[in-house]
ZAKOL-132288 format. One record per residue (C-alpha): x, y, z. Coordinates in steps of 0.02 Angstrom, whole numbers, plus 50000, padded with zeros to 5 digits. Each point is the difference from the previous one (the first is absolute). Last residue first. Example, Ala and Ser with C-alpha at 12.3 -4.5 7.8 and 13.67 -1.06 7.14 Angstrom:
BEGIN
506844994750357 499314982850033 
% end
This chain:
BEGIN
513805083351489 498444995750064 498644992749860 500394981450068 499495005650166 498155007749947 499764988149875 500214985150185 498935012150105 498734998149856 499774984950034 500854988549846 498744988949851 500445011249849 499995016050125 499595012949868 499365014450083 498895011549876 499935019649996 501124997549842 498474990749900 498815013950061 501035012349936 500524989949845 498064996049974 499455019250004 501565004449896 499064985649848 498235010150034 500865018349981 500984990949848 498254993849912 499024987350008 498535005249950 499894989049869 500094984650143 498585005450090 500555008950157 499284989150140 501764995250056 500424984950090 501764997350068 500924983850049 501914999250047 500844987249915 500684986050089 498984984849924 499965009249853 501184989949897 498914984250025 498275005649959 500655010049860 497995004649963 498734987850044 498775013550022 500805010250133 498435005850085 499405016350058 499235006749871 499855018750003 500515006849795 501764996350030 501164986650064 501905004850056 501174987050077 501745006250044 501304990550062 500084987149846 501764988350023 501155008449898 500354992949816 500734982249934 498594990250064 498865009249903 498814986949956 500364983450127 501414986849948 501355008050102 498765000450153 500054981550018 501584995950052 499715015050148 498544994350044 500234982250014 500674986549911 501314988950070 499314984550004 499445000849836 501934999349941 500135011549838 501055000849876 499674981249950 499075003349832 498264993550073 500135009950165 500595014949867 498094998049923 499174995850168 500865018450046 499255007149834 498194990750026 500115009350179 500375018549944 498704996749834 498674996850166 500675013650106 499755011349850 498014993849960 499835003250177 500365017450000 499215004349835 500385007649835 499164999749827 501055016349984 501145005850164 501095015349900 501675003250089 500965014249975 501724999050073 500685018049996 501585008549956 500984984549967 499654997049805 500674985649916 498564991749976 499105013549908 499964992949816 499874981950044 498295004250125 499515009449875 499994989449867 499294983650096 498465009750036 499805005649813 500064979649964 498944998050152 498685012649917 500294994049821 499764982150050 498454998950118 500084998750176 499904983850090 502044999449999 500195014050086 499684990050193 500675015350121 501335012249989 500185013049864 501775009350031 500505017349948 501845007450028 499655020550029 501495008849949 499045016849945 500464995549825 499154983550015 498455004750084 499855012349845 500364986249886 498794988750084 498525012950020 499044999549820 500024982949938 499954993550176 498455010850035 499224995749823 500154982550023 499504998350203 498425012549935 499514986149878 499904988350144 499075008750105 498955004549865 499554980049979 500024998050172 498615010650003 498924995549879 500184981850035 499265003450168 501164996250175 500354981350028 501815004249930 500325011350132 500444985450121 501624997549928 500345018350052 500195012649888 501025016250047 500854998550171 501435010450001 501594998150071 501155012749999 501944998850060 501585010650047 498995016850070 501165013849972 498725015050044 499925005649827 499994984149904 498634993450106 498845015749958 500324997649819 499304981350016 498635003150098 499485016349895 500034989749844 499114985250101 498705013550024 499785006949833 499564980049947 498745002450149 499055013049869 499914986949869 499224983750120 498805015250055 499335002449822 500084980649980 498575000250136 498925008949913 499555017550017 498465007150140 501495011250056 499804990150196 499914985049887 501885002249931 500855003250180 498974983850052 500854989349860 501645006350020 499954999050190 501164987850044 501985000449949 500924987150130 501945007850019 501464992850042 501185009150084 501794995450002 501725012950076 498745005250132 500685017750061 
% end
């Protein structure tokens, strides 16, 4: 069982067009899927959730529909946080909040304050997010404590680095899920998936369902993690 999986949800658009609705009509029908996501986590004991849900490339996207992206963000959090809250689920926004406007960061802020003490399930929502934009705020932190005289540049590598990274404090991300047939990561957690085990779906991300998430645990538990051994050397360290 993956104790992180991180999740890329495509296919909200596409799952719209094939009902000849617009593409906010899918953006509502893949909010059913995070539900499912989320619930389905609980059950099978799954410690962290990381979902992908505006990327700081989205903004390029029409007005239109970042606008009702954005209004669906305010309604959602208005409407899910204290029921994420009484199931123990601690919610955390990670990526650059400050370019979004007042009332939604405000509202962001909220729930993040109101569920933080919650060990059930990390929830983490990736908004205005991107790999490289975190291993850039990860190295302007480091420079920072360079500055301060915590840190010695000489001595920074991965492991004095990775503190400074977004979700440094959970599981490293062994499951990576994308939906809706894409087979890219999209600048996505670029470093905490550099273990993670890949897998592609062409289920569009409303679709999504619990069959769809078993299907990826299956596959996901068919998987040999070597993290750079041979297999003979798993196969030894796995003996009792």
């Amino acid at each position: 069982m993956p104790r992180h999986v991180a999740i890329v949800m495509d296919g909200n658009g596409r799952w719209a067009r094939k009902r000849l609705r617009p593409r906010t009509f899918g953006h509502h029908a893949g909010q059913k899927a995070v539900r499912g996501a989320v619930e389905f986590c609980l059950r099978r004991g799954i410690a962290a959730l990381t979902l992908f849900a505006f990327s700081s490339e989205n903004w390029q996207r029409p007005q239109d529909e970042v606008s009702a992206l954005m209004e669906l963000f305010l309604k959602a959090l208005d409407r899910e946080v204290e029921e994420l809250h009484g199931h123990g689920v601690r919610i955390r926004f990670v990526g650059d909040l400050g370019a979004f406007a007042p009332a939604l960061a405000g509202r962001m802020q909220a729930a993040m304050e109101r569920t933080a003490a919650n060990r059930q399930l990390a929830l983490n929502v990736a908004v205005n997010y991107g790999g490289r934009w975190d291993m850039a705020q990860a190295a302007r932190a480091a420079a920072r404590a360079v500055q301060a005289g915590t840190l010695d540049p000489e001595r920074i590598d991965e492991h004095s680095l990775a503190p400074y990274l977004c979700l440094a404090d959970q599981p490293p991300v062994d499951l990576f899920i994308r939906t809706g047939g894409e087979q890219r990561v999209s600048n996505f957690l670029l470093w905490q998936i550099a273990y993670a085990e890949i897998y592609f779906t062409s289920t569009l991300w409303p679709d999504f369902d619990t069959a769809a998430f078993e299907a990826a645990l299956a596959d996901y538990a068919g998987r040999e993690r070597r993290f750079g051994k041979t297999s003979a050397q798993v196969a030894a360290a796995a003996q009792p």
